[in-house]
C-alpha positions as a LaTeX table, in Angstrom:
\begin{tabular}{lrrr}
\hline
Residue & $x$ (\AA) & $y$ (\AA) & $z$ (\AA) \\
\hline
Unk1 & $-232.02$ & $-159.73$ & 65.33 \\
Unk2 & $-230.03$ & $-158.07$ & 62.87 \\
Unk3 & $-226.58$ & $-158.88$ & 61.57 \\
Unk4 & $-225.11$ & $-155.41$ & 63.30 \\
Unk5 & $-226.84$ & $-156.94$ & 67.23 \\
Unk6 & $-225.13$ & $-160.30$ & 66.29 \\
Unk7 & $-221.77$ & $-158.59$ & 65.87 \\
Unk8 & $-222.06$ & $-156.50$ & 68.55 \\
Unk9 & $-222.83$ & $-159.73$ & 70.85 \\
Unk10 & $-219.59$ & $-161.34$ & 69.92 \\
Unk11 & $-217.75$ & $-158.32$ & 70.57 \\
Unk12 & $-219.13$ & $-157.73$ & 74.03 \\
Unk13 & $-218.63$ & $-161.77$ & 74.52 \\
Unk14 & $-214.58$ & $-161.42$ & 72.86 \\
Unk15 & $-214.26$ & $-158.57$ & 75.58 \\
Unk16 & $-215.62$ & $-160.36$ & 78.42 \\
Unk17 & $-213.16$ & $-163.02$ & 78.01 \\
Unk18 & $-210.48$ & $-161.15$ & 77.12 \\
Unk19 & $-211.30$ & $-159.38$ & 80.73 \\
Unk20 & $-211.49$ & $-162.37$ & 82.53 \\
Unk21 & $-208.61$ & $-163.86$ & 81.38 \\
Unk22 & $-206.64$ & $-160.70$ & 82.96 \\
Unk23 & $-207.74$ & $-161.45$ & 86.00 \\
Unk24 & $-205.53$ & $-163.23$ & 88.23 \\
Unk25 & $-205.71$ & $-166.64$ & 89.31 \\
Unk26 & $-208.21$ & $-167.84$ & 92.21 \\
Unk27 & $-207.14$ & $-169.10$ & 95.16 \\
Unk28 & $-206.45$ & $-172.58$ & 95.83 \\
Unk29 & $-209.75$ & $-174.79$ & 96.69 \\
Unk30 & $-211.82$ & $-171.59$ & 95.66 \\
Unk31 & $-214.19$ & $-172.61$ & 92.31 \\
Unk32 & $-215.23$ & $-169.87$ & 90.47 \\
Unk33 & $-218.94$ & $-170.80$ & 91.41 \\
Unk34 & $-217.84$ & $-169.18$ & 94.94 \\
Unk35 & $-217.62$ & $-166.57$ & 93.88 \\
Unk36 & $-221.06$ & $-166.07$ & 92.15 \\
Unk37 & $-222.51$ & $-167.24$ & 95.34 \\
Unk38 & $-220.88$ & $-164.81$ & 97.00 \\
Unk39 & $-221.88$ & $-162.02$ & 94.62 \\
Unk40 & $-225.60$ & $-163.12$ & 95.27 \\
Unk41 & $-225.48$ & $-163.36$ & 98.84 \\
Unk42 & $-223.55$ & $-159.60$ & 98.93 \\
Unk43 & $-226.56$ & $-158.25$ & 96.67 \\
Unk44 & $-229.09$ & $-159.72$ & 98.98 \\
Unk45 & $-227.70$ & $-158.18$ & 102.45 \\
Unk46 & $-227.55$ & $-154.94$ & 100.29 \\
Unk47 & $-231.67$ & $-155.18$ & 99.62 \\
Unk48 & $-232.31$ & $-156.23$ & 103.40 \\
Unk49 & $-233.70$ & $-159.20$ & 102.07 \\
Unk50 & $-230.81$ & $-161.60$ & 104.34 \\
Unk51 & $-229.31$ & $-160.52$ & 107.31 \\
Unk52 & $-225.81$ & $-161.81$ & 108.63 \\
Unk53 & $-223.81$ & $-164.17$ & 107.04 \\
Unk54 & $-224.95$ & $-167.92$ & 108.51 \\
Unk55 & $-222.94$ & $-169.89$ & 106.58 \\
Unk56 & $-219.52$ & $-170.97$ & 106.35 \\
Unk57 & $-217.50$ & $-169.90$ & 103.12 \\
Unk58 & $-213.92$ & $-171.41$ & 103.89 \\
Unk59 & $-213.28$ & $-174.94$ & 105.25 \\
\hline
\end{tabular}
């Protein structure tokens, strides 16, 4: 990997952060763990590879 990959890996990483810390707070009870789950399940119903939505999200 050369130097100029390296630095343009801590870049991308500075901007990701700086990105997420714009976003606004989640909300209460709601880890942000949730949320990937959430993203995963979305991109599965998208493929047709789960149907419906069996599971409770909230308490």
């Amino acid at each position: 990997m050369t130097n100029e990959k390296i630095k343009r890996m801590f870049d991308a990483f500075y901007q990701a952060k700086r990105i997420r810390d714009m976003l606004p707070p989640l909300p209460q009870g709601v880890m942000p763990s949730y949320i990937q789950y959430l993203d995963v399940i979305h991109s599965l119903q998208k493929e047709k590879k789960i149907s419906g939505f069996p599971i409770s999200v909230m308490p």
